[in-house]
C-alpha positions in Angstrom: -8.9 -30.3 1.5 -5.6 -28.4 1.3 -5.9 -28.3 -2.6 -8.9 -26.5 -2.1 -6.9 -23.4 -0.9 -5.1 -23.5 -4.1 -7.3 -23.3 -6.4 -9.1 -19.9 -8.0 -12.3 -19.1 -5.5 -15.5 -20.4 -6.7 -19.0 -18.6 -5.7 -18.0 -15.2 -5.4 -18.8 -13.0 -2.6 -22.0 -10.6 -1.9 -21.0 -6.9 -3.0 -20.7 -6.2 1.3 -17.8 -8.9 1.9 -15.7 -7.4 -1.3 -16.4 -3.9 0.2 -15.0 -5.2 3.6 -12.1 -7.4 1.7 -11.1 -4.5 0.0 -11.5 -1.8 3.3 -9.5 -5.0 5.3 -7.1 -5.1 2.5 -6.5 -1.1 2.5 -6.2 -1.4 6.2 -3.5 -3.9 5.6 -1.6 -1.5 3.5 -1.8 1.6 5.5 -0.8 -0.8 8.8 2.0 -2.1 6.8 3.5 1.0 5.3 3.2 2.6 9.2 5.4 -0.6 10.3 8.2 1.6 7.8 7.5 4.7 8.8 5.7 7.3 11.4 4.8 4.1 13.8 7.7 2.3 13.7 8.8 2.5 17.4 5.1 1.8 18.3 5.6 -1.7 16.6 9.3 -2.2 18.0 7.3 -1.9 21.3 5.1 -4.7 20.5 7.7 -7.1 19.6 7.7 -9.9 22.4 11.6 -10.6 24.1 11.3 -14.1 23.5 11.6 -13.7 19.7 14.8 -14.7 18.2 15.1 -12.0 15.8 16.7 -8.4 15.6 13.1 -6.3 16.8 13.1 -4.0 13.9 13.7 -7.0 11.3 10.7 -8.3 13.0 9.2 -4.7 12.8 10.2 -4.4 8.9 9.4 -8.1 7.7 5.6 -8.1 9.6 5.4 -4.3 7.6 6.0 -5.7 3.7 4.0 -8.9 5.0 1.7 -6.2 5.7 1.7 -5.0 2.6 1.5 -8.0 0.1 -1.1 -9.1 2.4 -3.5 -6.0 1.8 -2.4 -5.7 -1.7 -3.6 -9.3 -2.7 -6.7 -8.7 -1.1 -7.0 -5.7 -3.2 -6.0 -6.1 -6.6 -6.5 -10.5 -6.4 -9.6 -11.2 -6.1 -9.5 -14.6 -7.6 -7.6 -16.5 -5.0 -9.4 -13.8 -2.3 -10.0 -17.6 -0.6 -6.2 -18.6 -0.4 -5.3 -15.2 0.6 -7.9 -15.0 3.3 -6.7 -17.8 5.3 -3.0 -16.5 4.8 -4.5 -13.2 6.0 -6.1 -15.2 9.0 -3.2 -16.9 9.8 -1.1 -13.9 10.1 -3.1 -12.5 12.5 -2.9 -15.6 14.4 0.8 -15.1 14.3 1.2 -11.8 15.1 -1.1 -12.0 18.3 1.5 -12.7 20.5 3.4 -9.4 20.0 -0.4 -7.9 21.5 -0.3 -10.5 24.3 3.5 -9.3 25.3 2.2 -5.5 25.2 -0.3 -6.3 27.7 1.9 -8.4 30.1 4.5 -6.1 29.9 2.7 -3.1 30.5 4.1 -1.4 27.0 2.5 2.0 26.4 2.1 1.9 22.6 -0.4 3.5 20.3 -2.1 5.3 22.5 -2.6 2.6 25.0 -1.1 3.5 28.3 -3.2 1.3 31.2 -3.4 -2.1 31.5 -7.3 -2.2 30.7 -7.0 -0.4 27.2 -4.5 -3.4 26.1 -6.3 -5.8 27.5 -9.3 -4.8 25.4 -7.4 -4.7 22.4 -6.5 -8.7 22.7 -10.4 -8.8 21.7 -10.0 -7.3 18.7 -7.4 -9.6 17.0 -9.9 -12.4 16.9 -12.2 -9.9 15.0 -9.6 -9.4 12.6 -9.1 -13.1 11.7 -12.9 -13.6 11.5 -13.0 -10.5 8.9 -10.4 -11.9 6.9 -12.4 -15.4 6.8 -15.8 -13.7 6.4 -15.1 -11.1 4.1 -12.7 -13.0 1.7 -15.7 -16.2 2.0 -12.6 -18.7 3.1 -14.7 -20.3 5.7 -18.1 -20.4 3.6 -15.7 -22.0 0.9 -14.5 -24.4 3.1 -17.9 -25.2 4.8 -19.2 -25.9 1.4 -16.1 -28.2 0.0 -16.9 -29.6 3.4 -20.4 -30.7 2.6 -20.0 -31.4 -0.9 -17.5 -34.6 0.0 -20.1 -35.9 2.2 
């Protein structure tokens, strides 16, 4: 099953799920490059206490990861598969700095109550479904599923 995230992606996807690779992937890029630049404070803010890293390392690193990220969505198509649940996964891992922002009542980008960062934690689980969706990992891995039974 794990080789199967290796390997080139087979069926490719409907003409909708590149567009939204490619828009998630762009997204990704413009996030990223903001971790460098204008919104880099914002981010600081969102870095949980608890990590064991320098914030702005954390701030920097999450930014190029950022980057690749969106840029292999982009311009690599052919392992879209592999790189949507690495895509996935980082979202996964980044959700925690969201979680902090909320429990610590951190005003950042333009969320400054309690209820506006609590609806935001919805919205991380949309991103990881839009990286699985629009990449087809989880149709990919359905069908591998169904073709060793």
């Amino acid at each position: 099953m794990i080789t199967q995230l290796f390997k080139p992606a087979g069926e490719p996807t409907s003409r909708i799920r590149a567009i939204f690779r490619v828009g998630l992937g762009v997204f990704l890029i413009f996030a990223g490059l903001s971790h460098l630049t204008f919104q880099r404070v914002e981010f600081l803010a969102q870095v949980p206490n608890w990590v064991p890293l320098d914030g702005d390392l954390v701030v920097v690193l999450s930014g190029l990861v950022e980057i690749i990220l969106g840029a292999a969505l982009v311009f690599i198509p052919r392992f879209r598969v592999f790189i949507g649940w690495i895509t996935a996964a980082f979202f996964v891992v980044v959700f925690p700095g969201n979680v902090a922002q909320y429990l610590n009542g951190t005003n950042a980008f333009g969320l400054k109550t309690d209820r506006a960062r609590f609806i935001r934690l919805f919205f991380q689980p949309l991103l990881v479904l839009w990286a699985l969706w629009s990449t087809g990992a989880w149709r990919d891995l359905q069908a591998s599923r169904h073709a060793e039974q």
